[in-house]
C-alpha positions, 0 to 999 in steps of 0.5 A: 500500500502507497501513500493515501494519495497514490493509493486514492489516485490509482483507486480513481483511475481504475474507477474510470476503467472498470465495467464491474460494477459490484467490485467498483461499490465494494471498492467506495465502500472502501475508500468511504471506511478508509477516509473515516478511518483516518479523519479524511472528511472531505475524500470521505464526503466525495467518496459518498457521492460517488457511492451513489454515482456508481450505482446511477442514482444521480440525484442523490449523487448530486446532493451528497456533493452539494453536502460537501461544496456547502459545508468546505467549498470555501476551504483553503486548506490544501489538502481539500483542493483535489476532492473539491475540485473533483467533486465539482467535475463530477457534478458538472459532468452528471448534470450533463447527463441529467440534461442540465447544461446551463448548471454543468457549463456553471459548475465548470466556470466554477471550476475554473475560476478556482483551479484554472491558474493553479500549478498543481498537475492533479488540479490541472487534470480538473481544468482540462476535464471541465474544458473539455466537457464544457466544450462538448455540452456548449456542441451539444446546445448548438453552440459550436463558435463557443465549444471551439473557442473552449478548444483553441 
């Protein structure tokens, strides 16, 4: 076992990859233990919504992240930058999904109004994935002059 960040980062990419949904709950689960464990509340709470987003139960997927972004949204401290910043690409993105472009767009301007100078390549990986999905969904609202200025 690496470090917790090595070990959550792997778990993440993984996550991403795998088509076996019971191993991929069981795998949250995990993490949601593990965050307990050792006093990690923001990962603990990204981790919780992410259960649910496993399992296609977007709505409350959403909620459990709006619990996170209202209670340390506004946090400073470093450590809390990397599951905020992804507890915001993965709202964004499922609002997409929901069909809610105007709220995914905001919640990607979001993104990058925090994260989009930042030096750090785990945050970086953000901005990319919220300009690349903003992109897409102004495309997909028959804005192609915007979704190619997101891309030049």
């Amino acid at each position: 076992m690496g470090t917790f960040l090595d070990d959550c980062r792997a778990f993440l990419w993984e996550e991403q990859h795998t088509k076996d949904k019971k191993q991929l709950v069981e795998g949250i689960r995990g993490w949601i233990a593990r965050c307990a464990k050792e006093g990690r509340e923001v990962w603990r709470m990204f981790f919780e919504g992410l259960l649910p987003y496993a399992e296609d139960r977007f709505d409350e997927a959403i909620g459990r992240w709006d619990e996170l972004l209202g209670k340390h949204g506004s946090s400073t401290l470093e450590d809390d930058q990397e599951p905020i910043a992804r507890t915001l690409c993965r709202k964004g993105f499922v609002l997409g999904k929901k069909e809610k472009p105007d709220e995914a767009i905001a919640i990607y301007d979001d993104l990058l109004r925090r994260y989009g100078e930042s030096k750090e390549l785990v945050l970086q990986e953000r901005v990319a994935t919220a300009l690349f999905n903003k992109g897409v969904t102004l495309g997909q609202q028959g804005k192609p002059d915007e979704a190619i200025a997101i891309f030049d």
